[in-house]
C-alpha positions as a printed Julia matrix, in Angstrom:
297×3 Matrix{Float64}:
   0.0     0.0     0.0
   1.27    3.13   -1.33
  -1.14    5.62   -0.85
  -2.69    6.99    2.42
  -6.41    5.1     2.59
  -6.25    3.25   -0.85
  -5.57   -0.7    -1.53
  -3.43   -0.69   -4.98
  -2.26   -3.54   -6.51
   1.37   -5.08   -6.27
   4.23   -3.3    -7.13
   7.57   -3.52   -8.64
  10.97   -2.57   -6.61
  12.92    0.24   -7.89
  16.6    -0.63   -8.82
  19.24    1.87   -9.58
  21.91    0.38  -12.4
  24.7     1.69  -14.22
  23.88   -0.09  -17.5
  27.34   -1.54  -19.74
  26.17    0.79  -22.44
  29.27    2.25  -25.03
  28.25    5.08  -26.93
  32.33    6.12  -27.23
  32.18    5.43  -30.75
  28.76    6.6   -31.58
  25.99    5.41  -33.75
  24.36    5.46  -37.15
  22.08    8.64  -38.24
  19.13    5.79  -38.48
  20.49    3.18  -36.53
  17.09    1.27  -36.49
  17.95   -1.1   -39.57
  18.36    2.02  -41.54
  14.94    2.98  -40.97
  14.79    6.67  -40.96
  11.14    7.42  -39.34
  11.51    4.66  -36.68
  15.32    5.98  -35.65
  14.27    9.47  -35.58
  11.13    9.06  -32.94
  13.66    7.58  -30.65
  16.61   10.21  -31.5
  13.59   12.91  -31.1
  12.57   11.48  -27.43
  16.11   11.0   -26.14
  16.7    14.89  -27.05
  13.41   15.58  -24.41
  14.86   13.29  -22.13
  17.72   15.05  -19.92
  15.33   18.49  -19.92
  12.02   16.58  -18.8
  13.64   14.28  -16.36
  15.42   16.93  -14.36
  11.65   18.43  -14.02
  10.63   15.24  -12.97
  13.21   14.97  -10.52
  12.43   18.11   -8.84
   8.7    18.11   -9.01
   9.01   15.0    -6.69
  12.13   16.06   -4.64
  10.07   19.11   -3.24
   7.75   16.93   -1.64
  10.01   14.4    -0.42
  10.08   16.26    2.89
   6.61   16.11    3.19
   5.86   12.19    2.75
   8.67   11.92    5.16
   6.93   13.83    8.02
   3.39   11.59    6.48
   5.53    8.51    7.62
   5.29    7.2     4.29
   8.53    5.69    4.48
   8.23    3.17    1.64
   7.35    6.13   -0.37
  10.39    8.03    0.75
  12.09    5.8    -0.16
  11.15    4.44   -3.97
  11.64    8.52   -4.49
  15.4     8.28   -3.71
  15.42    5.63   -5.78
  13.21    7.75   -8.4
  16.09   10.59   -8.19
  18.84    7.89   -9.1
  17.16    6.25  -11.93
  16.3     9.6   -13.57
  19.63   10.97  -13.13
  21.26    7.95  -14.86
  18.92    8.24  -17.69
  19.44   12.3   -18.06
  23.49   11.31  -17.6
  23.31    8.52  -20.24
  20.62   10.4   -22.72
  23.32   13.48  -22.64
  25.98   11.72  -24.37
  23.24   10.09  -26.53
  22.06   13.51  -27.33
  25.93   15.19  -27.83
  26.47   12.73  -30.63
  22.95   13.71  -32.01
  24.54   17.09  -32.63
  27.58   16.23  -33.71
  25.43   14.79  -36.49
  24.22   18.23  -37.15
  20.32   18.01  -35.71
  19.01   20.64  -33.91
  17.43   20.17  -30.53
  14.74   22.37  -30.43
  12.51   20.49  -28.08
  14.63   20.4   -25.51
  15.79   24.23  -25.99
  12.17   25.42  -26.13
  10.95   22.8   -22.88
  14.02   24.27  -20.82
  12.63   27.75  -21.48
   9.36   27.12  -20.48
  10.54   25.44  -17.69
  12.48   28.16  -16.3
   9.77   30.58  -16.88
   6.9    28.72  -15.18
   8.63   25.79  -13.53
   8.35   25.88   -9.04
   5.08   28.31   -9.27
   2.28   25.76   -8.86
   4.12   22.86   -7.56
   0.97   20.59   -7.25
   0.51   20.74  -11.05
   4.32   20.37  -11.53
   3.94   16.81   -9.62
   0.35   16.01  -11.62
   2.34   16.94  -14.84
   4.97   14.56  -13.84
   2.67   12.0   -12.97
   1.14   12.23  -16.16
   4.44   12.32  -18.32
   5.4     9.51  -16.25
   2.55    7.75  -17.62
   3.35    8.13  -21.2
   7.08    7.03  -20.2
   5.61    3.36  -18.74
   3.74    2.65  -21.65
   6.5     3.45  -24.14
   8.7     1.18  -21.93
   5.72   -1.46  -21.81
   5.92   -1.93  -25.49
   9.44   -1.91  -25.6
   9.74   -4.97  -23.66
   6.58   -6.39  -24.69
   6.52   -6.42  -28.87
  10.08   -7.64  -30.22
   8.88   -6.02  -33.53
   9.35   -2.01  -31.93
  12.91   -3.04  -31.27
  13.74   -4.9   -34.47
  16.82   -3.82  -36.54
  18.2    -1.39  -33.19
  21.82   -1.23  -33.2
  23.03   -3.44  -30.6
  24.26   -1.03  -27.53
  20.9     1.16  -28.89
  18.27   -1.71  -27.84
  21.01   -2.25  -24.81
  19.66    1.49  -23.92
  16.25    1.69  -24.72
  15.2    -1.76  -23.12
  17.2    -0.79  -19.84
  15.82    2.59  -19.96
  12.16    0.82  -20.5
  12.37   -1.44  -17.61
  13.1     1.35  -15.21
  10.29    3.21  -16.44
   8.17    0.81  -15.76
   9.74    0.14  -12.16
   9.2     3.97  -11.47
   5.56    4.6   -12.95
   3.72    5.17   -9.64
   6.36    6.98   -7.74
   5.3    10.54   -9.07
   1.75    9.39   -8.98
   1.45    7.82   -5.55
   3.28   11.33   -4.62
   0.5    13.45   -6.18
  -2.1    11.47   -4.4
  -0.62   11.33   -0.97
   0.0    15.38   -1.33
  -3.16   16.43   -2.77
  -5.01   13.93   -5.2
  -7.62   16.34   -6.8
  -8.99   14.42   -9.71
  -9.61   17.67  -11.63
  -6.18   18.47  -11.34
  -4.99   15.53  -12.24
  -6.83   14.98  -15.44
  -6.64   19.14  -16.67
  -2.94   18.79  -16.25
  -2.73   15.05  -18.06
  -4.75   16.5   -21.28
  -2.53   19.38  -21.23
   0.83   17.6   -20.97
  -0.68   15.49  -23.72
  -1.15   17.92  -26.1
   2.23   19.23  -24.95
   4.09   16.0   -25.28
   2.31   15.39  -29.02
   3.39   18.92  -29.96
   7.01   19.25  -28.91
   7.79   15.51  -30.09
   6.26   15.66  -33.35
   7.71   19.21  -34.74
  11.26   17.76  -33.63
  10.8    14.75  -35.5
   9.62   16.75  -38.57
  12.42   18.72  -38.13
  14.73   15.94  -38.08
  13.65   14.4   -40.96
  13.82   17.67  -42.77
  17.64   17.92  -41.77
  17.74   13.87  -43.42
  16.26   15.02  -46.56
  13.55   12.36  -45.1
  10.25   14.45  -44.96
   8.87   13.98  -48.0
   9.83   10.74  -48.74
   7.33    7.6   -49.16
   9.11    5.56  -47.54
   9.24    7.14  -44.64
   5.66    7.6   -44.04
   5.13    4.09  -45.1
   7.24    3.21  -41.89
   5.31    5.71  -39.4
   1.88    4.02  -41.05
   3.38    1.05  -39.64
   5.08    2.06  -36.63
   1.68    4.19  -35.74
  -1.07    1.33  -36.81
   0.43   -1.81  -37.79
  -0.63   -4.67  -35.83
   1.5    -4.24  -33.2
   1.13   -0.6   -33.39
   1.77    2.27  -31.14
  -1.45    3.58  -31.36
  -2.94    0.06  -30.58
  -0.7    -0.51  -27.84
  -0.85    2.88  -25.93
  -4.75    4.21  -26.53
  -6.67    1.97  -24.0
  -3.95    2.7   -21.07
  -4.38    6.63  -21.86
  -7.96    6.04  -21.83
  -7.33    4.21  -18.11
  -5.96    7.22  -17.12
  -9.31    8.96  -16.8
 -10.56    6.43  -14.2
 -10.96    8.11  -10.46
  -9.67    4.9    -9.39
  -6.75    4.5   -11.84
  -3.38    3.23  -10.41
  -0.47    2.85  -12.57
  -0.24   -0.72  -11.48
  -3.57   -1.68  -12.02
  -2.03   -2.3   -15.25
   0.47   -5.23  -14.24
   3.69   -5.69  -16.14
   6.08   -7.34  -13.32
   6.27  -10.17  -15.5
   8.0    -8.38  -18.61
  10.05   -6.72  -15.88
  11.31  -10.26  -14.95
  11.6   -11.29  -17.79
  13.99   -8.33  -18.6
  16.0    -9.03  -15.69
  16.43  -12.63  -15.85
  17.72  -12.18  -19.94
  19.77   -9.03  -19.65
  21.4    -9.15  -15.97
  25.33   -8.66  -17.87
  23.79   -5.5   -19.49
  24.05   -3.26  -16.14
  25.4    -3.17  -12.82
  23.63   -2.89   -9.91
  24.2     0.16   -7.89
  20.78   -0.04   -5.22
  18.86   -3.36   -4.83
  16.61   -3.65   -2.1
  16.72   -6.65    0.02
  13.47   -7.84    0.28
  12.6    -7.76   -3.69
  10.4    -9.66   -4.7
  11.3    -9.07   -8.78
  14.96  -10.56   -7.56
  16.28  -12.75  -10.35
  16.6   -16.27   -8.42
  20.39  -16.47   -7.54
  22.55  -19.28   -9.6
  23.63  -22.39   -7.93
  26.39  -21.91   -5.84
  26.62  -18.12   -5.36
């Protein structure tokens, strides 16, 4: 139990890693099998990345104090572990990004997001934690079809899909931190959902002109190829838009929970098959999600 006064379902244990990712030598302008759509909406997110997560990490950070004094200890503490996870990923996702402009794309997104952020960011600090909450509810359901369909992750350049899978699986470990936060702080359904359709529209916005601007930079945008792949990525059979529209609808519920939507088993499942891609730097004792240890260790 998470939240003051509410039963929600199991969770997962947060785990911060150093993942055994080289990006010293870089990577190919469409790494995805030469796909240039599917490489640029990664590229596109991982520019977002290092600007959105440090919001993240401070929206929650401001009211660590707070669940502290609530007793919520177990709360307390999956937000330390929060804090590491996120910085990792803005660490990593700023070397991904550097080599990004060393390939000559511009990263408007995050330039415009930062500005915006330091204009409004700190003066309404219960939508700053709904917004995160939200956001961190797009995050889990990218992740959850990351490790879930093999076909989003075919063709990735091996230390790529090293990334993006480890960066999915602690998305997914993370969901309800920012969310059990909001609720234990204020909760305010209106809130919630005002904020969610706004950083929806924001999210759609600032993603898709940076990917459009991308491609432009490719000589990509007009190409038919390339829409032919986003038909496909968007509403093929494993599609994004199949995948992600009935767990944005969930998000509407009064009684939604992050985990009511239980993926512990693809987190497993990650663990178990890619243990030699990270190193553990927090795991806590008692996990449940703890690969089973080999014979003889």
């Amino acid at each position: 139990m998470r939240t003051p006064g509410t039963e929600q379902p199991a969770q997962a244990d947060l785990i911060v890693r150093q993942p055994e990712v080289d990006l010293s030598r870089g990577f190919e302008r469409h790494w995805v099998g030469g796909d240039a759509y599917r490489s640029t909406v990664f590229n596109s997110l991982s520019l977002l990345f290092p600007v959105g997560e440090q919001f993240f990490i401070d929206a929650v950070r401001r009211f660590a104090p707070r669940i502290r004094a609530m007793g919520l200890h177990t709360l307390a503490e999956d937000i330390d572990h929060f804090i590491g996870q996120e910085a990792t990923h803005r660490h990593l996702h700023s070397r991904y990004n550097a080599h990004l402009k060393a390939l000559g794309y511009d990263d408007w997104n995050a330039r415009t997001m930062a500005a915006y952020i330091q204009a409004f960011e700190g003066k309404a600090p219960k939508a700053d934690l709904a917004g995160t909450a939200g956001y961190e509810h797009f995050t889990a359901l990218l992740g959850d079809g990351l490790l879930r369909h093999p076909s989003w992750t075919a063709g990735m350049a091996p230390e790529m899909r090293k990334l993006w899978l480890w960066h999915a699986a602690e998305e997914l470990e993370h969901k309800a931190v920012a969310y059990d936060t909001y609720m234990a702080v204020d909760g305010r359904y209106w809130l919630r959902i005002v904020v969610f359709l706004y950083v929806t529209l924001e999210f759609t916005v600032f993603s898709t002109v940076q990917m459009l601007k991308m491609l432009h930079h490719d000589g990509q945008l007009l190409k038919w190829r390339t829409w032919a792949s986003a038909a496909r990525f968007w509403f093929g059979r494993e599609g994004m838009v199949w995948h992600t529209l009935p767990h944005w609808l969930a998000y509407f519920k009064p009684s939604f929970h992050p985990w009511q939507h239980d993926n512990r088993a693809l987190l497993m499942r990650w663990r178990t098959e890619h243990a030699a891609d990270y190193r553990e730097v927090h795991r806590p004792t008692d996990s449940p999600l703890s690969p089973t240890p080999p014979q003889g260790a």
